[in-house]
FIPA-220067 format. One record per residue (C-alpha): residue in three letters; chain; x negated, z, y. Coordinates in pm, 1 decimal. Each point is the difference from the previous one (the first is absolute). Example, Ala and Ser with C-alpha at 12.3 -4.5 7.8 and 13.67 -1.06 7.14 Angstrom:
2
+-----+---+----------+----------+----------+
!   r ! c !       px !       pz !       py !
+-----+---+----------+----------+----------+
! ALA ! A !  -1230.0 !    780.0 !   -450.0 !
! SER ! A !   -137.0 !    -66.0 !    344.0 !
+-----+---+----------+----------+----------+
END
This chain:
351
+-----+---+----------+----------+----------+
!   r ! c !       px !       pz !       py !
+-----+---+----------+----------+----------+
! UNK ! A !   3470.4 !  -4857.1 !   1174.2 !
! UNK ! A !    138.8 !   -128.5 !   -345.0 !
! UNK ! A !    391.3 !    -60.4 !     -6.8 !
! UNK ! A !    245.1 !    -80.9 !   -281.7 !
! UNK ! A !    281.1 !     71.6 !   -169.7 !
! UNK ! A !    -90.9 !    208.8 !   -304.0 !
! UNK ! A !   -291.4 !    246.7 !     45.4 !
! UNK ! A !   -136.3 !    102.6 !   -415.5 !
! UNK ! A !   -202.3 !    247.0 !     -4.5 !
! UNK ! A !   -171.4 !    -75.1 !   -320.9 !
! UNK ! A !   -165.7 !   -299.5 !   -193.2 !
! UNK ! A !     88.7 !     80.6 !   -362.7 !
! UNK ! A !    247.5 !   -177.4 !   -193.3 !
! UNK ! A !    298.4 !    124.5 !    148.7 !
! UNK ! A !   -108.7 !   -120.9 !    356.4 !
! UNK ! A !    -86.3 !   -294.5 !    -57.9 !
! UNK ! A !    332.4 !    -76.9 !   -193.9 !
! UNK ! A !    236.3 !    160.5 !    314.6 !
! UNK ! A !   -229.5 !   -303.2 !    209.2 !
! UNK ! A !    190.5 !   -292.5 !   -256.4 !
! UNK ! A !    341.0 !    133.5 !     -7.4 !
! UNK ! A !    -81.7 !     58.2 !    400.3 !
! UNK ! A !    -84.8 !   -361.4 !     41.1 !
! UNK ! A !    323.2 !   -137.8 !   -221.7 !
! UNK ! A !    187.2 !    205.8 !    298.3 !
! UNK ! A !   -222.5 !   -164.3 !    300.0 !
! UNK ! A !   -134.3 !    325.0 !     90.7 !
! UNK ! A !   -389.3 !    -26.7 !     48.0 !
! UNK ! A !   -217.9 !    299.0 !   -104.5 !
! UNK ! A !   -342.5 !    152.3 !     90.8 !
! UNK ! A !   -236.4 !    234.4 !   -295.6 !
! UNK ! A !   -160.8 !    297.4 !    100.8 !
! UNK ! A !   -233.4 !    151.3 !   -293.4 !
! UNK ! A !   -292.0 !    282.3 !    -17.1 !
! UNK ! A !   -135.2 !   -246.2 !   -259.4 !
! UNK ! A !   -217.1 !   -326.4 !    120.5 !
! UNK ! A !    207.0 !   -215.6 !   -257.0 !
! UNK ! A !    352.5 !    -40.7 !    -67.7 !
! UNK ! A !    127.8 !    118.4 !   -364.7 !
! UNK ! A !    -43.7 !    413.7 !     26.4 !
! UNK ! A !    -57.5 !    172.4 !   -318.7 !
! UNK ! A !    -14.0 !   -318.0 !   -180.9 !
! UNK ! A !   -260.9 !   -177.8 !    172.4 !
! UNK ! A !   -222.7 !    323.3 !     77.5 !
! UNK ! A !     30.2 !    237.8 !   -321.6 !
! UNK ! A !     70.1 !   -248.3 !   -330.6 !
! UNK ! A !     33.5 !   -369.0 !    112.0 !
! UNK ! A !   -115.0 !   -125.7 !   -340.2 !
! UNK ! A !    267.8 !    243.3 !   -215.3 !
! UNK ! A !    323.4 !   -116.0 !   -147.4 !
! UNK ! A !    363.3 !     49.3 !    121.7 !
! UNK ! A !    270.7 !    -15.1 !   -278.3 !
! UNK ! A !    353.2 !     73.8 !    231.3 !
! UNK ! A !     -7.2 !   -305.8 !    230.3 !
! UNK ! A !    264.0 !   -186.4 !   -108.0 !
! UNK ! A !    -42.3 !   -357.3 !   -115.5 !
! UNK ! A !   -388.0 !     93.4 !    -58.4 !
! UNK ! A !    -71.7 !    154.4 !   -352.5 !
! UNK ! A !   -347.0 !    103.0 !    184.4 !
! UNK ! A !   -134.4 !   -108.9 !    311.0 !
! UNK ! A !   -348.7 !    198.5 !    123.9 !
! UNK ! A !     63.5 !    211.1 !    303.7 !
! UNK ! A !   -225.4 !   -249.0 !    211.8 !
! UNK ! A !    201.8 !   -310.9 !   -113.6 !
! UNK ! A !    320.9 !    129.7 !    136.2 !
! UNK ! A !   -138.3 !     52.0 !    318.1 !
! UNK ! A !   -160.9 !   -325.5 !     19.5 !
! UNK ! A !    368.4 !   -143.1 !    -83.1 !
! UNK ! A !    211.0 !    235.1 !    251.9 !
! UNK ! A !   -251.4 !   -134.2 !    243.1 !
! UNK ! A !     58.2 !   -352.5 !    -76.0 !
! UNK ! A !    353.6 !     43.3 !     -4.7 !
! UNK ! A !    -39.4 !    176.4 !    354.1 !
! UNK ! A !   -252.8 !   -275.7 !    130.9 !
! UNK ! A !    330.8 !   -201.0 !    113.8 !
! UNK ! A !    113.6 !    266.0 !    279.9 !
! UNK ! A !   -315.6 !     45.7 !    147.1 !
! UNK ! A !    -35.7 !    366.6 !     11.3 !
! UNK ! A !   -232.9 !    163.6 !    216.7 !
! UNK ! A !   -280.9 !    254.1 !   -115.4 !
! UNK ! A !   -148.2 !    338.2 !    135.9 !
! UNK ! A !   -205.5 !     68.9 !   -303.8 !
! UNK ! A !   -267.3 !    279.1 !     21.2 !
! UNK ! A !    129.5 !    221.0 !    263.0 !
! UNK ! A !    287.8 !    308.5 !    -17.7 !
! UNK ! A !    320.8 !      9.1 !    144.5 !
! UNK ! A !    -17.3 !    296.6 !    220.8 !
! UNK ! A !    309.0 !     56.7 !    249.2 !
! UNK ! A !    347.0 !    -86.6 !    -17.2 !
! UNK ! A !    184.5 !    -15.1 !    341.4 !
! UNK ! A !    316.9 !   -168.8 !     71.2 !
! UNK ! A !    -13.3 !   -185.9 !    292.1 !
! UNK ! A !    340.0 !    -73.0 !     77.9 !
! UNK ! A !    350.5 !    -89.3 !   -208.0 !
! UNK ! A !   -189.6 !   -314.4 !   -116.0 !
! UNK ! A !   -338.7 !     63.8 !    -45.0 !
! UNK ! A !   -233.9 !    265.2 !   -197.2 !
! UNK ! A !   -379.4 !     17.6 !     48.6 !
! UNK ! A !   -252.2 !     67.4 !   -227.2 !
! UNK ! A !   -359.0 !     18.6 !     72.2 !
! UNK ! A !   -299.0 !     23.6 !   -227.5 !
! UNK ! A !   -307.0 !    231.7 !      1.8 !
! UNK ! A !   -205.9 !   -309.6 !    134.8 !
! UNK ! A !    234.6 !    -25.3 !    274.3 !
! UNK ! A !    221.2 !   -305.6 !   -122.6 !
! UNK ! A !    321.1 !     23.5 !    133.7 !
! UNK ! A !    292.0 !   -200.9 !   -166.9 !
! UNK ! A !    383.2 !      0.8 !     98.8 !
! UNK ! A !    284.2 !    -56.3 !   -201.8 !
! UNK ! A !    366.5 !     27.8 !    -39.2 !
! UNK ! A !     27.3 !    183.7 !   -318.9 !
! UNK ! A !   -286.6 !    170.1 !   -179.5 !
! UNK ! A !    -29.6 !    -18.2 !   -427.0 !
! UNK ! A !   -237.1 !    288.4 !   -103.8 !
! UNK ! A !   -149.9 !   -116.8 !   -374.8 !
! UNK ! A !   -295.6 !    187.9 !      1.1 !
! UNK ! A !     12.1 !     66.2 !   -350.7 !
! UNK ! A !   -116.0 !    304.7 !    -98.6 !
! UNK ! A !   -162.5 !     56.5 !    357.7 !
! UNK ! A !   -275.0 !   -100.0 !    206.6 !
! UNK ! A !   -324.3 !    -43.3 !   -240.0 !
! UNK ! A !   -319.2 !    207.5 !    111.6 !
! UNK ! A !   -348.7 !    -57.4 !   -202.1 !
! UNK ! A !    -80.6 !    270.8 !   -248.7 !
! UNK ! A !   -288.9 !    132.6 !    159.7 !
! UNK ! A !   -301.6 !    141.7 !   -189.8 !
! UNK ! A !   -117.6 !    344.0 !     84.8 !
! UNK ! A !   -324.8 !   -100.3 !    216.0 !
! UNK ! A !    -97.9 !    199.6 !    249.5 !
! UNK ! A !    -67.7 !   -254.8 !    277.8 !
! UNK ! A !    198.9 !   -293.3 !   -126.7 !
! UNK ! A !    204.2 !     48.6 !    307.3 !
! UNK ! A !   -268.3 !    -26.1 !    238.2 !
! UNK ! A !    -34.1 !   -390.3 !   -155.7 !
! UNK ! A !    333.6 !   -152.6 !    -47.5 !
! UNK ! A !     -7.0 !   -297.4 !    198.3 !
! UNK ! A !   -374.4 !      9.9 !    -19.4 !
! UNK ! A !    -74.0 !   -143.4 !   -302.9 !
! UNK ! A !    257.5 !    254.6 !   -177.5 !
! UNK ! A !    286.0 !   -240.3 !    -93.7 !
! UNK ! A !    311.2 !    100.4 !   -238.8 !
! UNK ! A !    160.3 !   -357.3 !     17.0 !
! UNK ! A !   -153.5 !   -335.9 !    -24.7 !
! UNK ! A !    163.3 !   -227.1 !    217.1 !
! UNK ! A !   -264.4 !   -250.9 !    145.6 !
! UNK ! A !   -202.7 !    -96.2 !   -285.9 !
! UNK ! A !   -215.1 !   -168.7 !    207.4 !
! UNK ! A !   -137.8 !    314.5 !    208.7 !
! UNK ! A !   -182.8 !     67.0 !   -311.9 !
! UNK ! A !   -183.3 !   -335.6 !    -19.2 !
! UNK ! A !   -361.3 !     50.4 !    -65.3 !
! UNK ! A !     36.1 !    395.7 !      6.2 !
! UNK ! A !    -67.7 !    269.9 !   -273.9 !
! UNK ! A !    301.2 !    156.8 !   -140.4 !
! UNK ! A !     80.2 !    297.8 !   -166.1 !
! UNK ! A !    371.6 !     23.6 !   -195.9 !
! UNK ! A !     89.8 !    332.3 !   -136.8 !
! UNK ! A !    274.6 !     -6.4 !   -277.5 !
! UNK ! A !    150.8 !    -91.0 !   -335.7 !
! UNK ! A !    353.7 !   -150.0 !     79.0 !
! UNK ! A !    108.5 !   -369.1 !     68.3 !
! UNK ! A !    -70.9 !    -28.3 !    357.7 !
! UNK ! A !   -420.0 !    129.8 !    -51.2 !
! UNK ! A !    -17.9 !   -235.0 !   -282.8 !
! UNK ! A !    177.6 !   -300.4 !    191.4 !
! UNK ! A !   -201.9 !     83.2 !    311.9 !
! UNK ! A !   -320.0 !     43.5 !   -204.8 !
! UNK ! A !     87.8 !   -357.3 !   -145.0 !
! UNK ! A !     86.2 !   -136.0 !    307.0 !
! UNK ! A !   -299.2 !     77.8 !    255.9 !
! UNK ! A !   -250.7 !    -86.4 !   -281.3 !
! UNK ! A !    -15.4 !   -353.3 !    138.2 !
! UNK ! A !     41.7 !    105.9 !    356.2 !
! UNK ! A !   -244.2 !    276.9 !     64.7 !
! UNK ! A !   -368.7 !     10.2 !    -61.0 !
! UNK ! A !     23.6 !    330.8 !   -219.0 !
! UNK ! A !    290.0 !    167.2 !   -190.1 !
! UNK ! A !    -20.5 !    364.7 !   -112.1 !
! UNK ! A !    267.3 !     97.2 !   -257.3 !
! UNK ! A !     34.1 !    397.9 !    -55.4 !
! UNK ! A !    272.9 !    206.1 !   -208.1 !
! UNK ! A !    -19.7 !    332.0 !   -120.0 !
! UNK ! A !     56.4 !    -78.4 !   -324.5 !
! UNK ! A !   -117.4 !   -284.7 !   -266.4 !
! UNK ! A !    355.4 !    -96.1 !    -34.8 !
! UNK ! A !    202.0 !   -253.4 !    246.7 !
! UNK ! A !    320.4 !     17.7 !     34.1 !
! UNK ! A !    151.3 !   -397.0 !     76.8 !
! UNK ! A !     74.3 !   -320.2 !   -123.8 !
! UNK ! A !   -195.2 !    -70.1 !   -293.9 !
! UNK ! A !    -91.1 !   -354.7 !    164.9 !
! UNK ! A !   -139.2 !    187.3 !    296.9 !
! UNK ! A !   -207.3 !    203.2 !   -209.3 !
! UNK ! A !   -140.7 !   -244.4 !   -235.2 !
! UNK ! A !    -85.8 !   -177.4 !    330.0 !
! UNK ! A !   -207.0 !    290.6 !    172.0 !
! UNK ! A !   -182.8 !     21.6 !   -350.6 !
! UNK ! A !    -73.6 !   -386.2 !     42.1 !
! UNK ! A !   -114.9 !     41.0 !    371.1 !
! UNK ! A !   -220.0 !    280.2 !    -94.3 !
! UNK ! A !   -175.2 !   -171.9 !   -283.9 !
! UNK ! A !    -75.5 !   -244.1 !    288.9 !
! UNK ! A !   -119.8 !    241.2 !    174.0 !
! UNK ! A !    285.1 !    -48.0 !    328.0 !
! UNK ! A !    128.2 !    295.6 !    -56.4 !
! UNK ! A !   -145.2 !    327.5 !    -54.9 !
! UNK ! A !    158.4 !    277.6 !   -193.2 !
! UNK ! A !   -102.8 !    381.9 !     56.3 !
! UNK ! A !    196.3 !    227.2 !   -255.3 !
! UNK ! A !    113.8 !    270.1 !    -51.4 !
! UNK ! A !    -92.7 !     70.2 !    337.7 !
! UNK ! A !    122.7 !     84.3 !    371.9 !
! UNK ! A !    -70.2 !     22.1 !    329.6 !
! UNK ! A !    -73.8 !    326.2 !    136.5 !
! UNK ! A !   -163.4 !   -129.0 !    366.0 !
! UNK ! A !      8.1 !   -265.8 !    299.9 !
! UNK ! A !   -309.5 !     19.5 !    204.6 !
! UNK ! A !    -91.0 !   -271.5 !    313.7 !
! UNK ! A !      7.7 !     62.9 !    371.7 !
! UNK ! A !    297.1 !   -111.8 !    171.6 !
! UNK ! A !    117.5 !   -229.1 !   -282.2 !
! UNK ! A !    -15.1 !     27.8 !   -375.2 !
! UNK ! A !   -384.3 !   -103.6 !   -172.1 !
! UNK ! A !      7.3 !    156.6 !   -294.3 !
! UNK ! A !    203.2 !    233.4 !   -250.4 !
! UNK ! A !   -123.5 !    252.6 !   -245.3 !
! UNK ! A !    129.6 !    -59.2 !   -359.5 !
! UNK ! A !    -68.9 !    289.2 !   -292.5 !
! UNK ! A !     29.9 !   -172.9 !   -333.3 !
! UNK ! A !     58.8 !    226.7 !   -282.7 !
! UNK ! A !   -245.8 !    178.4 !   -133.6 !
! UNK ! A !   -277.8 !   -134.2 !    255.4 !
! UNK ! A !    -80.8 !     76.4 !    332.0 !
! UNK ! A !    140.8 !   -125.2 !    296.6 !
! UNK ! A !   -140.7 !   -270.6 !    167.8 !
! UNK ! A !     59.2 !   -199.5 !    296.4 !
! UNK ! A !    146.1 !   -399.5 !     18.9 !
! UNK ! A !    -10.4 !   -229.3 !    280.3 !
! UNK ! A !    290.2 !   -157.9 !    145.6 !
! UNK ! A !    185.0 !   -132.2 !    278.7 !
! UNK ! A !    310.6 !     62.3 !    -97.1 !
! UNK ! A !    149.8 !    313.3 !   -221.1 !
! UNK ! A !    401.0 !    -68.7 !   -138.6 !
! UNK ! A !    145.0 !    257.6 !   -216.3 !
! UNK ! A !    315.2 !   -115.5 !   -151.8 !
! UNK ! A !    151.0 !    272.3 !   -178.9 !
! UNK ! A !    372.2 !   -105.2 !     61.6 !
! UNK ! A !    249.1 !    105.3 !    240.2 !
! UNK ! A !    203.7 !    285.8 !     98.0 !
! UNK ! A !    365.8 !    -24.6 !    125.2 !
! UNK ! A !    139.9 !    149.9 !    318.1 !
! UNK ! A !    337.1 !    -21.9 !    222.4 !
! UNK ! A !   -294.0 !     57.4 !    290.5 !
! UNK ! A !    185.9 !      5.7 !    370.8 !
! UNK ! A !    335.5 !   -170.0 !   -142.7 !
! UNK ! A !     82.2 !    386.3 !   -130.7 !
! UNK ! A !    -65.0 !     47.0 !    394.5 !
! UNK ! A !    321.2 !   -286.0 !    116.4 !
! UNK ! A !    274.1 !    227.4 !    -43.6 !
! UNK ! A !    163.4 !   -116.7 !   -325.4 !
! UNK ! A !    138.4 !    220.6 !   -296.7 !
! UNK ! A !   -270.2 !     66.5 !   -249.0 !
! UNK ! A !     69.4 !    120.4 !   -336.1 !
! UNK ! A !   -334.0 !     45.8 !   -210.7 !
! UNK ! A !   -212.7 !   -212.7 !    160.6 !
! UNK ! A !    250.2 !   -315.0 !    -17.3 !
! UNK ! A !    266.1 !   -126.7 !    263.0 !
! UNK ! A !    379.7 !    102.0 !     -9.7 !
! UNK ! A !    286.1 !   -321.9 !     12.1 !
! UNK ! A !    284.0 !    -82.3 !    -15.2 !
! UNK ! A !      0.6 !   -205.7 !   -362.9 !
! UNK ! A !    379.7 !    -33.7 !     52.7 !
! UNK ! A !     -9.3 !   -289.8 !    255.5 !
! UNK ! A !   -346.3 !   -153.0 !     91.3 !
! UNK ! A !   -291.8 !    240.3 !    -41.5 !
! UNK ! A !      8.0 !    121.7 !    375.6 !
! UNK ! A !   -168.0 !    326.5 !     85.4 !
! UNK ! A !    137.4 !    280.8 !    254.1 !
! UNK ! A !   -128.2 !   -210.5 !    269.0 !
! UNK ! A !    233.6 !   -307.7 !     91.4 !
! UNK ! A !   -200.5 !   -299.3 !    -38.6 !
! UNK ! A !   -293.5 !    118.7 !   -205.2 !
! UNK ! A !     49.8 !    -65.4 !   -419.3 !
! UNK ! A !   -216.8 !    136.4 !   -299.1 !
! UNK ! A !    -45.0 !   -236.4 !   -304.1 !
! UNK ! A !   -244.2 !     37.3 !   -316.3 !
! UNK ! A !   -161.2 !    331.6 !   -131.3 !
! UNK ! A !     -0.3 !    125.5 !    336.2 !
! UNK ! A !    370.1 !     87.5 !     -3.4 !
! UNK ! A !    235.6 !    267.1 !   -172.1 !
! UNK ! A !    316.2 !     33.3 !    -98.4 !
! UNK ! A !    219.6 !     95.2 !   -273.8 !
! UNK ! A !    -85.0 !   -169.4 !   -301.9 !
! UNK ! A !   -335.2 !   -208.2 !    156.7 !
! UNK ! A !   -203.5 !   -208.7 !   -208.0 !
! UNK ! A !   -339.5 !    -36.6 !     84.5 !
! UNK ! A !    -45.7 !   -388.3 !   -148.8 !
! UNK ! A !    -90.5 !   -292.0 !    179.3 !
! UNK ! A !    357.1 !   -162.0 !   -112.6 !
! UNK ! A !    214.4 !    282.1 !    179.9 !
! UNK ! A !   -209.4 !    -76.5 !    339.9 !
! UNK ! A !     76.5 !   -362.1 !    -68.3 !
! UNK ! A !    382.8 !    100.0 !     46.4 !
! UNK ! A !    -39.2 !    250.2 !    284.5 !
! UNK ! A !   -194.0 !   -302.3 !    180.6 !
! UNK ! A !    292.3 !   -217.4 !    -33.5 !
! UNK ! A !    259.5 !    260.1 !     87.9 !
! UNK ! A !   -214.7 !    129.5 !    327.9 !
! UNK ! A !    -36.0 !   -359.9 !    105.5 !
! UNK ! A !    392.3 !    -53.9 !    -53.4 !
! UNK ! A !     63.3 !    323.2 !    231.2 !
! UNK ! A !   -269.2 !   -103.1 !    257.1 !
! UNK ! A !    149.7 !   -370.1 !     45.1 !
! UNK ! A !    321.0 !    152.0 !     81.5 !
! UNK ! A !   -157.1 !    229.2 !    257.2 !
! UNK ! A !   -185.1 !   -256.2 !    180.4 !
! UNK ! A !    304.1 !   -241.2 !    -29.0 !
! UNK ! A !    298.8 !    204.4 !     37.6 !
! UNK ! A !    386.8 !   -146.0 !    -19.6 !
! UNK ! A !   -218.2 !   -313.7 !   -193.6 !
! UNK ! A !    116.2 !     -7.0 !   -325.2 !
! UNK ! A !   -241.9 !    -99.8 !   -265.0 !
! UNK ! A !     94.7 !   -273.2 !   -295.8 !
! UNK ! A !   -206.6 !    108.4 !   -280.6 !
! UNK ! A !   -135.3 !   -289.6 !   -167.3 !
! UNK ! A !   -235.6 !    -36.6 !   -312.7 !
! UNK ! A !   -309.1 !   -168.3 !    -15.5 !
! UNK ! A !    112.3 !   -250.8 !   -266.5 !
! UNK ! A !    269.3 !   -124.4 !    253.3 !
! UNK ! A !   -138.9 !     66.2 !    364.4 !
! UNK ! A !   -396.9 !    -92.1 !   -104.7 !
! UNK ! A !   -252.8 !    189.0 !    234.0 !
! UNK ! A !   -119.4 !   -121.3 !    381.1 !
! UNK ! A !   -321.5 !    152.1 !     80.0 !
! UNK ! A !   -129.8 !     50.3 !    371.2 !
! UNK ! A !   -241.9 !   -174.8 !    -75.5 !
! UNK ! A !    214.5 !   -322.2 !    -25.8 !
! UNK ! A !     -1.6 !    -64.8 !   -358.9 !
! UNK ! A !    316.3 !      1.1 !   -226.7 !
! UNK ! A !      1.7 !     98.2 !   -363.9 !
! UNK ! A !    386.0 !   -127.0 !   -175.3 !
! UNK ! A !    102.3 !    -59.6 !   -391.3 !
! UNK ! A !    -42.3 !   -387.2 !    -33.7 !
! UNK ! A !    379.8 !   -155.6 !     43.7 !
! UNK ! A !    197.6 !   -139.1 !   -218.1 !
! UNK ! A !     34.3 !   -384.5 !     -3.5 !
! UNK ! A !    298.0 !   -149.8 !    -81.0 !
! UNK ! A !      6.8 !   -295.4 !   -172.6 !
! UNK ! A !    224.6 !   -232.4 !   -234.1 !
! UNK ! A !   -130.1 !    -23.5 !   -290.4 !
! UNK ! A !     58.2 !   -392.5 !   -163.4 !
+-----+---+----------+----------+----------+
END
């Protein structure tokens, strides 16, 4: 059983933050996320695209900023349940909640932050008649051990960021790399692309468009899929593995099912005092919230981290009143040990 202070429900940008302003407050935190990184929409759908409305950055790329939030995290030593769902809310008692996932994890904490974003993030499926009867079998929406694909044949089906990436990526890790898109066009970075056309003029990579896959065949585990190029017939292609990546698709998924006010698809609070939901002890912060006048921008789940941590510090330490100090002044002690302070001033005569 995982326990802490602060449970977040959520990875993206918004979670991640509530973890900092948690730690400034001494109140440790724990991660749960559908994804198997941290970062949300930004690390899964455009982690190479610009942001222009973080302030002091004129443009940081969506996968910078979560490389920084983590680094600025790395200090309080959250935990991480990355790649499973959070299924059940139950409270336990007047001090505890409990959450499990859909693997089974369970995790206990005294207050609960949901920051799912927009919701839980399924794999856009494409429409293949069996592809169910192979997920997990060679069928994979999600890369998250590169390494299970050493020395395998791989087939990637799609024209955003993440097939291109992944495409790049397992060129030097499997033995065969299968790029198909149903049309001659990619959408992505225009790095990543110019890359794929280097790796298949060196023959790494090969590219099959316009095209799709219609078929998996193999007994008990996927062997090969059946691709129809345009204007051709269709034809089979060996592989090990088969990993459409056609984006994702957002849901609330069982959190609609805990018992809290829903208003189009998003979470009522109370944005008067410290973004707390019906249920005592359980806040909504980011996109994943609603309330008169919401924002849905990375800045205004910034503020309702800070505020939610503010109202869950006085829960857990009631009659304690809190001195708040800034940065500058107070400097930062992680639980890790470390100590990050402005450099003092020195006083000294001056002949």
């Amino acid at each position: 059983m995982i326990t802490t202070d602060i449970l977040i429900i959520g990875a993206g940008p918004t979670g991640l933050f509530a973890v900092f302003e948690a730690g400034l407050l001494k109140m440790k935190c724990h991660i749960i996320d559908a994804l198997p990184q941290p970062g949300g929409q930004l690390a899964e759908l455009y982690p190479k695209k610009p942001i222009f409305d973080i302030p002091g950055y004129p443009s940081v790329n969506a996968g910078d900023l979560v490389d920084n939030l983590m680094e600025q995290i790395k200090q309080f030593q959250p935990g991480f349940t990355l790649g499973e769902t959070a299924v059940t809310l139950t409270k336990v008692d007047e001090e505890w909640f409990e959450v499990v996932t859909n693997k089974g994890t369970v995790h206990r904490a005294k207050a609960v932050a949901i920051a799912g974003g927009l919701g839980t993030f399924e794999p856009r499926k494409p429409t293949i008649e069996n592809i169910a009867d192979y997920e997990e079998k060679g069928v994979e929406y999600f890369v998250k051990e590169p390494e299970h694909f050493r020395n395998k044949k791989v087939v990637i089906a799609g024209g955003g960021d993440s097939a291109l990436d992944w495409s790049i990526f397992l060129s030097n890790v499997a033995s065969e790399v299968t790029l198909i898109h149903r049309r001659n066009e990619f959408r992505g970075a225009l790095d990543s692309v110019e890359k794929v056309q280097d790796l298949k003029n060196q023959g790494k990579i090969k590219l099959i468009t316009p095209a799709e896959v219609t078929a998996i065949k193999g007994e008990g585990k996927v062997s090969a899929i059946t691709v129809q190029v345009d204007g051709e017939e269709a034809h089979d292609i060996e592989t090990d593995y088969f990993i459409p990546l056609f984006g994702l698709t957002p849901k609330l998924g069982d959190i609609a099912n805990w018992g809290l006010n829903i208003e189009k698809n998003a979470i009522v609070v109370n944005n008067a005092l410290d973004y707390q939901t019906n249920i005592d002890g359980v806040y909504a912060i980011g996109d994943i919230n609603t309330y008169p006048g919401k924002l849905k921008l990375i800045l205004c789940g910034f503020h309702e981290a800070t505020l939610m941590c503010q109202s869950v510090y006085n829960r857990l330490n009631p009659g304690k009143k809190y001195v708040l100090k800034y940065t500058t002044v107070s400097g930062v002690d992680g639980f890790d040990g470390s100590r990050k302070e402005a450099e003092k001033a020195v006083v000294k005569k001056i002949d």
